[in-house]
C-alpha positions in Angstrom: -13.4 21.5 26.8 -12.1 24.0 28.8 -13.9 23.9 33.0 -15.4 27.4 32.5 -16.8 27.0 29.4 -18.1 23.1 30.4 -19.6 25.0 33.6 -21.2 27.4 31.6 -23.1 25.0 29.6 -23.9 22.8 32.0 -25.8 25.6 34.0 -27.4 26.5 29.9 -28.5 23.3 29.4 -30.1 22.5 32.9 -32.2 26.1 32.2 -32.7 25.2 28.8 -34.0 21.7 29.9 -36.3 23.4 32.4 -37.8 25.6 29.9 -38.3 22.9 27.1 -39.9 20.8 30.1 -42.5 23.9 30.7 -43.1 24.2 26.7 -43.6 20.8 26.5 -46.2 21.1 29.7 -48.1 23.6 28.7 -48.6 22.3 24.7 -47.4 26.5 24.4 -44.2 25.4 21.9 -45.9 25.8 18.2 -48.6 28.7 19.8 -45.8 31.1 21.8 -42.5 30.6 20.6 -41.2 33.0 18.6 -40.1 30.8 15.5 -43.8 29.1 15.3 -44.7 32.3 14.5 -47.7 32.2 12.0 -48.7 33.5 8.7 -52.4 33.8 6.9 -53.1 30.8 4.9 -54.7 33.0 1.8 -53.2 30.6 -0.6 -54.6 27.4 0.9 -57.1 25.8 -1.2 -60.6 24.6 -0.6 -59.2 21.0 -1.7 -57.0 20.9 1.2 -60.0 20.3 3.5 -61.2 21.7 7.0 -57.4 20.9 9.0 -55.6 23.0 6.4 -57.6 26.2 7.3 -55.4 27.7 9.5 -52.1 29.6 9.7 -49.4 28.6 8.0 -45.8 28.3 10.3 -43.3 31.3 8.8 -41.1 29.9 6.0 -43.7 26.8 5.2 -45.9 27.6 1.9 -49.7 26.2 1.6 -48.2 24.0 -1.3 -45.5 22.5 1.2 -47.7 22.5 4.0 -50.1 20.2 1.7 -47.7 18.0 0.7 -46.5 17.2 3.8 -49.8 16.4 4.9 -50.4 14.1 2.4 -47.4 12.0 3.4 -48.2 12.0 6.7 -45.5 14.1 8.1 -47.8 16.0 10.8 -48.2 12.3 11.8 -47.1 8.6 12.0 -44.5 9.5 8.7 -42.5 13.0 10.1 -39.6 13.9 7.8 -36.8 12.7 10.1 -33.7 14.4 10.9 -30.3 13.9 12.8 -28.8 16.2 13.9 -24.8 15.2 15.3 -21.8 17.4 15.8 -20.8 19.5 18.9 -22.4 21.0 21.9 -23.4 24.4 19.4 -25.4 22.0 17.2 -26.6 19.9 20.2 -28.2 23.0 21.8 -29.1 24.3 18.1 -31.5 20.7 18.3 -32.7 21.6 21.2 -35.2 24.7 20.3 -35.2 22.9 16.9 -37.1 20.1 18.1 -39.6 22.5 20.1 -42.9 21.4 18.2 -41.3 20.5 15.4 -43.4 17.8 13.8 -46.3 19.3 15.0 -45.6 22.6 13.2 -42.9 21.7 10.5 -43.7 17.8 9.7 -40.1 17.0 11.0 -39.0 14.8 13.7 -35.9 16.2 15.3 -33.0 13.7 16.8 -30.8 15.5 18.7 -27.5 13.2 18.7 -25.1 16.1 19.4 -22.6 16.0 21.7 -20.8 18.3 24.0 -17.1 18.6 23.1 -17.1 16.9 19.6 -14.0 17.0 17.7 -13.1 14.9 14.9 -9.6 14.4 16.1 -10.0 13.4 19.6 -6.6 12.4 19.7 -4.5 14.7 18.6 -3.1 17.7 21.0 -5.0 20.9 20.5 -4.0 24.4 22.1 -7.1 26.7 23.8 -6.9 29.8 25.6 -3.2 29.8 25.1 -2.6 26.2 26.7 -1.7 23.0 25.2 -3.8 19.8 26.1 -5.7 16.8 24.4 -8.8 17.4 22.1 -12.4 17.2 23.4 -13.3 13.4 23.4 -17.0 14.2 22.8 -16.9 11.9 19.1 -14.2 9.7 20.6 -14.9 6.8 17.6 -17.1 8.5 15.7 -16.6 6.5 12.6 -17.7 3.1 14.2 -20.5 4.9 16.5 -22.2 6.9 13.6 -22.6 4.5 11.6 -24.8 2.8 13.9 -27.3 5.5 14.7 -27.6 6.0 11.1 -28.6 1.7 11.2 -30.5 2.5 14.0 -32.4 5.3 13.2 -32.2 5.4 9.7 -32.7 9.7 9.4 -33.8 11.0 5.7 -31.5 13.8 6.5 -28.3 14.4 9.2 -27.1 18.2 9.7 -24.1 18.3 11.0 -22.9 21.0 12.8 -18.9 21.6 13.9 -16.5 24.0 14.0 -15.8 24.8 18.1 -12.9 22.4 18.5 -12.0 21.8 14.2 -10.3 26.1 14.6 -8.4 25.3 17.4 -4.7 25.0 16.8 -3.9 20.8 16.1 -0.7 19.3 16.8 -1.1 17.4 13.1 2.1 15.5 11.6 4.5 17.2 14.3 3.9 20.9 13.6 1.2 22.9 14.9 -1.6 24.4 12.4 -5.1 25.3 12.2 -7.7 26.4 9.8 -7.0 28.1 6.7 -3.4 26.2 6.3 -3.5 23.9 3.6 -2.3 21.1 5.9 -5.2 21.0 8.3 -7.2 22.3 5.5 -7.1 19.0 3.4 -7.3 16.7 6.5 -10.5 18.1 8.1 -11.9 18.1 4.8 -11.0 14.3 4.7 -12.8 14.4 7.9 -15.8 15.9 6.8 -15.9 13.7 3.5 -15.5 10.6 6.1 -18.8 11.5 7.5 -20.5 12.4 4.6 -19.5 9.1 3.3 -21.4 7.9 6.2 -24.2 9.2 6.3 -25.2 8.6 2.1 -24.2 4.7 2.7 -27.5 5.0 4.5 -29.1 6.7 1.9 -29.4 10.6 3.9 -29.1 13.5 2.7 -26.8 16.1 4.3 -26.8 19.3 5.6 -23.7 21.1 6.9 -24.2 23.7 9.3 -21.5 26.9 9.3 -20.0 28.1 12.5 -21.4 30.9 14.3 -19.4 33.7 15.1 -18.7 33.2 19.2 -17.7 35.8 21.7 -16.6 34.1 25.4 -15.8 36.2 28.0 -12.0 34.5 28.0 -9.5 37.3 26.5 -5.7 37.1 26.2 -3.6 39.7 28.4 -3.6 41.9 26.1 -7.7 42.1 25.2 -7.7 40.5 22.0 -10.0 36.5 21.7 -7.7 34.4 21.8 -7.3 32.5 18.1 -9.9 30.0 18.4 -12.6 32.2 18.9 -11.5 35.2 16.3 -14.0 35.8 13.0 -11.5 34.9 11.1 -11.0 31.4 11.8 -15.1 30.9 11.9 -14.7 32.2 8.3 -11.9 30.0 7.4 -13.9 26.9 8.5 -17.0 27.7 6.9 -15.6 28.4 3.6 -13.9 25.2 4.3 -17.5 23.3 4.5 -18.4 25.3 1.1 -15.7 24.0 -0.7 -16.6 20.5 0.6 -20.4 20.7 0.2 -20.0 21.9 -3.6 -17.4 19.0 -4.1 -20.0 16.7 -3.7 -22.9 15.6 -6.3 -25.9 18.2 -6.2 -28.2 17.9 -4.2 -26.7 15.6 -2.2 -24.8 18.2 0.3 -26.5 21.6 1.6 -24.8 24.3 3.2 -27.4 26.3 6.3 -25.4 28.8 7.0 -26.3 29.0 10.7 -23.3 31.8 11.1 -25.9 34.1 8.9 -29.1 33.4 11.2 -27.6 34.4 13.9 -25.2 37.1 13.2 -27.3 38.7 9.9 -25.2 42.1 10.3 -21.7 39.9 9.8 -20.5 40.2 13.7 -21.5 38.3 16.5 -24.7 39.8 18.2 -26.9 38.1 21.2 -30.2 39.1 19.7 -32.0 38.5 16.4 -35.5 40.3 16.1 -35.5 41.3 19.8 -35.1 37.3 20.8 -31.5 36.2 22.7 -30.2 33.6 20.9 -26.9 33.3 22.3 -26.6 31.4 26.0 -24.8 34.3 28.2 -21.1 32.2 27.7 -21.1 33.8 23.9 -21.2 30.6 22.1 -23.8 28.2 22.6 -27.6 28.6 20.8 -30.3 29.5 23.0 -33.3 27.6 23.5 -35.1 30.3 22.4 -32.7 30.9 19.6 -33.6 27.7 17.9 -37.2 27.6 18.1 -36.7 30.9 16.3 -34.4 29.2 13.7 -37.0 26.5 12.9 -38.6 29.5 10.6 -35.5 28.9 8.8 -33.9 25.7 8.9 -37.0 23.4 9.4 -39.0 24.2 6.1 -35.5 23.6 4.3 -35.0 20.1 6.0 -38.7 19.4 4.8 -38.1 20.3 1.6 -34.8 18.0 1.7 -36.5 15.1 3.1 -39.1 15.2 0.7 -37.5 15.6 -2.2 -35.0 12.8 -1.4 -37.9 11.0 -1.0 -39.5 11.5 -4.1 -36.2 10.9 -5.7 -35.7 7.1 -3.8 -39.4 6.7 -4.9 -38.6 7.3 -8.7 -35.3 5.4 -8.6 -33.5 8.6 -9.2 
């Protein structure tokens, strides 16, 4: 990872840190923050007893709601969710997990780590200059295997990208997203972890890439190649084609580059809220707990249903 962009995050996460410490304090996470926002429970029926009269989370039906009650998910039996990948997902996690079972029935791991690339030992090139990969998922494919024993998650989102659209020294030639070469490898990658993750029966979500926009430029003004739209587009296509390779239902795209660039180019605000850390790449805390409207009813509806399908032998 490069210094300044490692200094940058560190000084994001230790604010970010600060303020989930002060949400947590003051119980305020599911009343104030902008993603808990509520809507009126009209469709709630009397059946659903005394608890369910209240407001209903944005994105979370009365019929949802219900059902999650009845398994217990506002409880002892949350939906449970990993999330791994890179320092964008890890800080993703952390707004995510703001109230989260609580508000959405879903209990948020956040496993993430901060320079995660798949190929930690390959040579990559950033801002212009040639050096080693990240080492943030240095053995990934012995270590994930035993959160998944450990924790045993009903669904892992996986969110990459930062380090997989840098240049790679791969096989002696440089190449990078969008070439068929490191096209077919990463997507070995990515089914290498997929594979993972349904050995211990998950299901799996694949984040897209938000668009970024660091202050680093080359000479002559331009990002430099890692950070363009372009190869943010490449690698999320990428993740489509792998996602829809696999059986239904087993694989679901978010497309997290949508939420928080809904115009198509990177932007810092979403309905008045920053969601982008000042360093133009990493997910604010405020950002995610206004994603869980979003992503947290889908990985209910995920967890559930996978559920229900275990149940029924499906």
């Amino acid at each position: 990872m490069r210094s300044a962009e490692r200094a940058l995050l560190g000084a994001a996460l230790l604010l970010g840190t600060v303020s989930l410490l002060t949400l947590s304090a003051a119980g305020a996470a599911s009343a104030s923050a902008p993603g808990a926002s509520r809507q009126p429970a009209s469709a709630i029926g009397a059946g659903d007893g005394a608890r369910m009269q209240q407001s209903l989370p944005l994105g979370l039906s009365a019929a949802e709601r219900s059902a999650l009650g009845r398994a217990g998910a506002f409880g002892a039996h949350p939906v449970r969710l990993l999330i791994l990948g890179d320092s964008v997902a890890m800080t993703l996690g952390m707004g995510l997990s703001v109230g989260a079972r609580s508000t959405y029935g879903v209990a948020v791991a956040d496993d993430a780590t901060i320079g995660c690339d798949l190929d930690p030992q390959m040579e990559v090139v950033t801002s212009g200059a040639v050096g080693p990969a990240t080492q943030g998922c240095v053995g990934w494919r012995t270590s994930w295997p035993l959160l998944m024993a450990g924790q045993r998650p009903q669904v892992v989102a996986l969110g990459l990208g930062r380090w997989e659209v840098a240049d790679h020294l791969f096989d002696g030639r440089w190449v990078h997203v969008g070439e068929p070469a490191w096209d077919a490898h990463l997507s070995a990658d990515l089914k290498s972890a997929i594979a993972i993750f349904r050995t211990f029966g998950a299901k799996v979500v694949l984040f897209t890439m938000p668009y970024v926009d660091p202050s680093s430029r080359q000479p002559d003004g331009l990002p430099w190649s890692e950070d363009s739209p372009a190869r943010a587009r490449a690698y999320n296509a990428l993740v489509s084609h792998v996602a829809g390779a696999e059986q239904p239902g087993e694989v679901t795209v978010v497309d997290l580059n949508k939420m928080l660039s809904p115009s198509g180019t990177y932007t810092p605000t979403v309905d008045g809220v920053r969601v982008r850390y000042t360093d133009g790449i990493h997910v604010s805390l405020a950002g995610g707990v206004l994603l869980q409207r979003e992503i947290l009813p889908e990985i209910g509806r995920i967890g559930m249903n996978g559920e229900a399908a275990a149940k029924a032998g499906v």
